[in-house]
Every structure is written in C-alpha cells, then in structure tokens.
N, C-alpha and C positions, 0 to 999 in steps of 0.2 A: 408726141411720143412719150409712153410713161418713162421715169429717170429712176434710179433706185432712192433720189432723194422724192421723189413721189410715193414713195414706199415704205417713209421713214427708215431708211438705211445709210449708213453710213459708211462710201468704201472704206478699209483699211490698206495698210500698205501691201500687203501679202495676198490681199482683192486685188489688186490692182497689176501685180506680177501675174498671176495667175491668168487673168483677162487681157494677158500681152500688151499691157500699158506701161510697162516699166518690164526690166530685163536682171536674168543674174544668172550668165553662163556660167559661172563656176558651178551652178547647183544644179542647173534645168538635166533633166536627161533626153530630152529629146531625142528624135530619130532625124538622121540625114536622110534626105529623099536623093534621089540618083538623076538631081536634076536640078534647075533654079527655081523656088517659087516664087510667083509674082509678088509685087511689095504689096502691101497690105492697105497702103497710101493708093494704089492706082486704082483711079476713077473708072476705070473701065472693068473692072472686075465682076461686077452684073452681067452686064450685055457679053463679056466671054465664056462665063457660065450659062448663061443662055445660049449661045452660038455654039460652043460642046456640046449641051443637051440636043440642040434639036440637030447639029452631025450624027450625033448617035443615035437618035431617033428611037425605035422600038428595041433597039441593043440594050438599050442601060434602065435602071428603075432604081429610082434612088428613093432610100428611107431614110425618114427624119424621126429620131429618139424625141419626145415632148421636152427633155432638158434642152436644146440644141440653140444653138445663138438664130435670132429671126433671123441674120441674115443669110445663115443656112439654110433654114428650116423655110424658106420661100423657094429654094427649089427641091423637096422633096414629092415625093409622087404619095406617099403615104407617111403619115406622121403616127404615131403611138407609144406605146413603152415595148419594151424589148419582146416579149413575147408575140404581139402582136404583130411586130415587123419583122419575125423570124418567118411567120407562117404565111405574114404576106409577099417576102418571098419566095416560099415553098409553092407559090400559089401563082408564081409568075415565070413558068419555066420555060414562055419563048422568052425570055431578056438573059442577053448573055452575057453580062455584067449587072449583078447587085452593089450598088457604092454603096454602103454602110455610114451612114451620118449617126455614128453614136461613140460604143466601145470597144473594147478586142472581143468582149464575151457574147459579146451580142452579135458581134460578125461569125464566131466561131460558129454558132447557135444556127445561123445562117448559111453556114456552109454544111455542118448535118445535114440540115431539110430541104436542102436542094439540090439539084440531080449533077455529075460529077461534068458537065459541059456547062456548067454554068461557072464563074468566077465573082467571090466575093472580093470587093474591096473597100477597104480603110484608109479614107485618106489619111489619117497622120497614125502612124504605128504607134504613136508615145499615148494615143487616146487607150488607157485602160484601167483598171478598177481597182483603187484600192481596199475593197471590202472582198472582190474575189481574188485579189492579191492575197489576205491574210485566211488561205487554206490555201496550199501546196499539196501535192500528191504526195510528197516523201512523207508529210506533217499526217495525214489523214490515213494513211497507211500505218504508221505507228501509232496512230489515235487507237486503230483497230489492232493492233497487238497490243494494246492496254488494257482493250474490251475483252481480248479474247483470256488474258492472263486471269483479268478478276471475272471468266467465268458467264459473263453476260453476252458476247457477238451474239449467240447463236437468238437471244432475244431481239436482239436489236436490229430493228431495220432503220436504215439512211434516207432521209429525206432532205433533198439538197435545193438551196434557192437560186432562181433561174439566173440568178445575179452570182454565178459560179464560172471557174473554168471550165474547158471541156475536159480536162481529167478529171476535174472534181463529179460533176457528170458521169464520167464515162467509170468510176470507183461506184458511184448511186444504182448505176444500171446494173454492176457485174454483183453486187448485193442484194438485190430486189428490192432496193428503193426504187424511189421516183422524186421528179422534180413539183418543184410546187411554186406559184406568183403571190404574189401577196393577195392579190383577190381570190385566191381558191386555197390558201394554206390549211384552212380549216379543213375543207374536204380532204386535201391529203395526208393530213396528222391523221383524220377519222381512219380514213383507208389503212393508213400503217400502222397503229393499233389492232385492226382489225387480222391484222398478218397474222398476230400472235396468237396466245391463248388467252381468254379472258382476264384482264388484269396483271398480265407476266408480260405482255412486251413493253418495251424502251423505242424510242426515239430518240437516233443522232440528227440534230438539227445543224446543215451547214449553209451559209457562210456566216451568216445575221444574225446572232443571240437575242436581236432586240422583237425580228419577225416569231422568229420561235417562242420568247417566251409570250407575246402579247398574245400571238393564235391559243397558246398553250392553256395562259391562266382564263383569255377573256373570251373567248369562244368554246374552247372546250371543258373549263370552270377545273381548270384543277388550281393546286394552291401554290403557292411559291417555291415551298419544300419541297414538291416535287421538279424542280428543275433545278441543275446543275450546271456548271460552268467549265469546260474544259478550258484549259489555256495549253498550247501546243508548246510557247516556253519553260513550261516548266513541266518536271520529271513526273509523269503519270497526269499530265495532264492538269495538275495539284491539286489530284482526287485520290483519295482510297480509294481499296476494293469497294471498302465497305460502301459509302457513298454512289458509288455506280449501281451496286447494287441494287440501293434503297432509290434511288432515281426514277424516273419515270421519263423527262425529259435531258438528255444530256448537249448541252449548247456549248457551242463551238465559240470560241473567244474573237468575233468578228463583227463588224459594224458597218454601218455608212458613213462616210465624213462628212454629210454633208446634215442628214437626220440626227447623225448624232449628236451633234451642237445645239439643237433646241434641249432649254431645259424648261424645267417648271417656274423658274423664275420669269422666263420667257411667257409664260400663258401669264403669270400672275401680274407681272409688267403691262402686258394689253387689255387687258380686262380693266385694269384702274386709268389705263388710258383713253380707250374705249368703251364706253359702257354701252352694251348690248350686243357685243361683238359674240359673234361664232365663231369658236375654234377646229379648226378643221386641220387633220394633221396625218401624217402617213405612216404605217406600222411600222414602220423601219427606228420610230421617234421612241427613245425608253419608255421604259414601263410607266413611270411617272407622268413621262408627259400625254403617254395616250391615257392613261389612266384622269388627267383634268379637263381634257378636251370633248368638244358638244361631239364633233363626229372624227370618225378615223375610217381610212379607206387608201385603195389604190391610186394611182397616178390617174388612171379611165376615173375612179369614183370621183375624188375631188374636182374631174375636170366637169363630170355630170353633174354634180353637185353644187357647184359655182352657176354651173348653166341653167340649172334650175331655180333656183335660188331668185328669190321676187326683190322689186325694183326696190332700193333705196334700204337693204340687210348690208349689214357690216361682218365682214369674216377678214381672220388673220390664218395664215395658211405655213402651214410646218411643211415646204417641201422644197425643191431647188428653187432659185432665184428667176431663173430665165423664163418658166413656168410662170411663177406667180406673176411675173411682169405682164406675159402673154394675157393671162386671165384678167390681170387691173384693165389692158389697154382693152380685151375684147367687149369688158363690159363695163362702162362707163356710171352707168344708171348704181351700180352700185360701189361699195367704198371695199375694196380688198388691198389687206397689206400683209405685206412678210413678217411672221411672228419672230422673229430674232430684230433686235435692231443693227445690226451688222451683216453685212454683205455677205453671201454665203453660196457663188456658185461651185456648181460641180466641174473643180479646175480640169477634169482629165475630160470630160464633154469637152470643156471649152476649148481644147485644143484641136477638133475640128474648126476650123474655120474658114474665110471665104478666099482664101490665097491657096488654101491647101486641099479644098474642093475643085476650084476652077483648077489647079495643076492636074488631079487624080483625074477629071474629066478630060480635059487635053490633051492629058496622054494617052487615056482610052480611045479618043478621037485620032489621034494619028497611030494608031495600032500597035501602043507600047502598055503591056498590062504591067501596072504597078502598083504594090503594096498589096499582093492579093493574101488573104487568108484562108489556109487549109488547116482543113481538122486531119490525121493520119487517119487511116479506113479502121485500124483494131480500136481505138480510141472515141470513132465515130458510131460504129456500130454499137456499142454499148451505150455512149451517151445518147443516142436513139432509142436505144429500150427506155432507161428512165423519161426519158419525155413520152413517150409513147405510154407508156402508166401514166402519166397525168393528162395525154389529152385523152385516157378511157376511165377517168374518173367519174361516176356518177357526179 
C-alpha cells in the first residue's frame, strides 16, 4: 500500500488531527449524529458496509468524490468530481437514497437534479467546504450593492464555481449567470462576456480567485490589470468605484485550502529533486504555480493524464493527497509524488469516513432516513437555471 512517506510527505501534527489520528474537542465542530457510530477500531466495518449495501439493494447509489479516503471510496457505485456525481445522480432516479461520499455542496448540487422522491445523504454533516464557505449570501448580496453604487451591476454578469453553495448558485441564476467547473471555465467566462456589449461587460468570479484569474489571464489572454480582487471584509470590497470600473475581471477573495498551499517554491523544490519530473497541477493552484508548471487541468484531466502518461515518467501533482496516493498506487510502472512535501488532505472530505458510512447505510437499512440534504424549492429552482446555462454551453 503506498504510505504518504512513499510520497515524500511528511505528516504534521494538524495532518494527523484532521485524519482522526489524534483529537481536540475543544476545537472540532463536528455534528452529533442521532445515534452511536461504530468505533473506527471495529474489524468488521467492511463486511457491515457491505451487508447495508446489498439490504438496500437498488434503494441506494452511492458516490464517491475522487478526494474520498479508499476506504470509502471501495464502496462507491460511481467515483468522479462533483459535477459529475451530481448528474450521475440526476441519472439515477429509481434509487431512492443518494449517500453522498463527498461535501455539503456537492450533496446540495445533488439534490437540484434529482427528482423531489428521491433523498440525498451525507453521512457526516460537519463534511463541508471552506472555499464555498467564504462567499455567504448576505456577503455576495452586498458585493452587488457595491456594483450597483459604482454604476457597473448592469454590466456585470456572475459566474459562480460549481464549488459554491446553493445560494451562491441560486444569486448566479436570478442574475443570468451561470455555473462553470474547472474544465469548462474557459467556455463560461467566453459566454459571459459574450452577454454584454463588446468590451463593456465584467465578470464577477465566485468562489475561487485562483480559478478565475488563471481561466482569465491563461485561456482567455487578458492581463493581470485587468482582474481585481474583492475582499467581502473590507468596506466596498477595498475597491473603488474607480477600479470596478476599469476592471474587466472582479474576483471574489476565496480559495481552496488544500491548492492553495502549493507554492512556487514547491515546483522549484521538486524539479531540483527530481530532474525530469512533470508538473502537473490544478487551477485552483495560484497564478504562479500554474504559471511554472508542464500541465494544469481538472481533477478528470490529471487523472487522464497520469493514465496516460508512458512507463517509467516522473510527475509531481498539485492536488489533494488521497488522490495522488490513489494514482502512485494505480500505477506503479511510474514514479508520481505529491508536489508539497507536507501532508495536505482535504480535512472536511476526510471527515466521511468508514464508521460514519456503515452508520448513514444502517440506518437507511432499517428505515430511519438520516442526515438527508434539501435545497428549499425558491432557492433550487434558480440554482437550476445557472447550471442549466452551463450544461447548454457550446
């Protein structure tokens, strides 16, 4: 089995909380389940997880996020990034529980596109994002009375990443935005330009500043100057009118925690460690680091990309941990390691796990529905328009 010291990584202590090796209830927020979960120690946690699944038989479909710990992610019916396994539940509408092995956004996202007899669930409520944590509706709502003051809203259409809430969502659709994934962001910035009049509209980019500007500068060549940075803490964003004005791009003060940690020191560290390594790394990685790296792409691309990739290439990969393990151990023949030399999983993924799977199964099995996630119907219907613009994007 590959180890993270297989991967030249080194837990840290705050690795290690995270990945439930170590504890610190004063801090954790976690969510009480309305019930006991099994210890995380009991050997028989496989074979009960199994014995739920095939009780539930065609009832349930479970998705597995590509972040997901393997030993989730071995009882998943379909694995992919978020977008994917929203539609591959939209696509499964005799199962009448979807268990969601990922985040809250991606359950939400999941309960839009699937019909109101079906039930999404989460096994651990505390699973959820802090990159679509940092855009609120109160925050993006006043974003837009900032636009409207210095005179630009009516330019401006909202392009929101699928790595949002459903009100942030559900604010993109009632604007005539649209949602956009990291592998079509190009296509959707094109489209929302295209809203305006030639060279007069703006782009508000939410959640990710890092997605927007890399689509912005390195696919649709504009320059740095033209993108700007909102910060929702401070008064107007701590932008002039003026600056909104002169804008082209206006990016929302939000990130990944997990991409954002890779720096350029990080590529320059493995390239002197590795000579002839490919860096391979995810938009979500700042401007600088996708700006040094051989390729950048989706979570789908880089997993293509590894698979393709001939016997005996060396790649260091900019994206969660559990991932890159999964790629070291699928392919052998070649040498893949994690471009950070420190441990770097996506702590609110990891908080699915296999005590808290086999319980959400269980309980679905003796016909107690829990931890289900609903989007409200005004809130849904419009974050279905924005996604609905981006799955009729050329």
């Amino acid at each position: 089995m590959t180890t993270a010291q297989d991967l030249d990584v080194t837990p840290t202590p705050l690795a290690l909380l995270l990945l439930g090796r170590e504890a610190d209830p004063s801090s954790e927020r976690g969510v009480d389940c309305p019930g006991d979960l099994p210890a995380p120690s009991d050997p028989g946690l496989v074979e009960r997880a199994r014995a739920a699944k095939e009780r539930l038989g065609e009832k349930v479909f479970v998705l597995g996020h590509h972040y997901q710990r393997d030993e989730v992610i071995q009882f998943a019916d379909v694995t992919g990034d978020s977008f994917k396994l929203a539609q591959q539940a939209a696509a499964r509408p005799e199962a009448e529980f979807i268990v969601f092995c990922g985040v809250h956004f991606m359950a939400e996202s999941a309960d839009i596109l699937t019909t109101d007899a079906q039930a999404v669930v989460l096994p651990d409520l505390a699973a959820g994002c802090s990159m679509a944590d940092m855009a609120t509706a109160e925050q993006v709502a006043e974003c837009w009375d900032v636009l409207t003051e210095a005179g630009v809203a009516d330019a401006t259409v909202p392009v929101s990443y699928m790595n949002s809430s459903a009100d942030i969502k559900a604010f993109t659709g009632r604007h005539g935005g649209t949602i956009c994934t990291s592998s079509n962001a190009e296509r959707a910035l094109e489209w929302a330009f295209a809203q305006r009049e030639a060279g007069a509209g703006k782009v508000l980019f939410l959640p990710d500043q890092h997605l927007g500007r890399n689509t912005a500068i390195r696919d649709l060549g504009l320059a740095p100057g033209d993108c700007v940075v909102y910060n929702p803490h401070r008064p107007n964003g701590g932008l002039t009118a003026e600056q909104l004005r002169e804008a082209k791009m206006i990016l929302w003060r939000g990130h990944c925690s997990v991409h954002g940690r890779f720096s350029l020191d990080s590529v320059n560290e493995v390239r002197e460690r590795i000579p002839g390594v490919n860096v391979l790394v995810h938009p979500e990685c700042k401007h600088e680091v996708v700006s040094a790296a051989d390729q950048v792409g989706s979570t789908e691309h880089i997993i293509k990309a590894l698979d393709a990739a001939p016997a005996g290439s060396k790649w260091a990969v900019g994206t969660e941990l559990n991932l890159v393990r999964r790629l070291a151990k699928r392919h052998p023949d070649k040498e893949i390691v994690f471009l950070d030399r420190t441990v770097c999983f996506c702590s609110t993924m990891n908080r699915i796990d296999l005590p808290h799977l086999v319980w959400a199964l269980e309980s679905l099995a003796d016909g107690k529905l829990v931890n289900r996630i609903e989007v409200d119907k005004e809130t849904g219907h419009f974050a279905e328009l924005a996604l609905e613009r981006m799955l009729a994007l050329p």
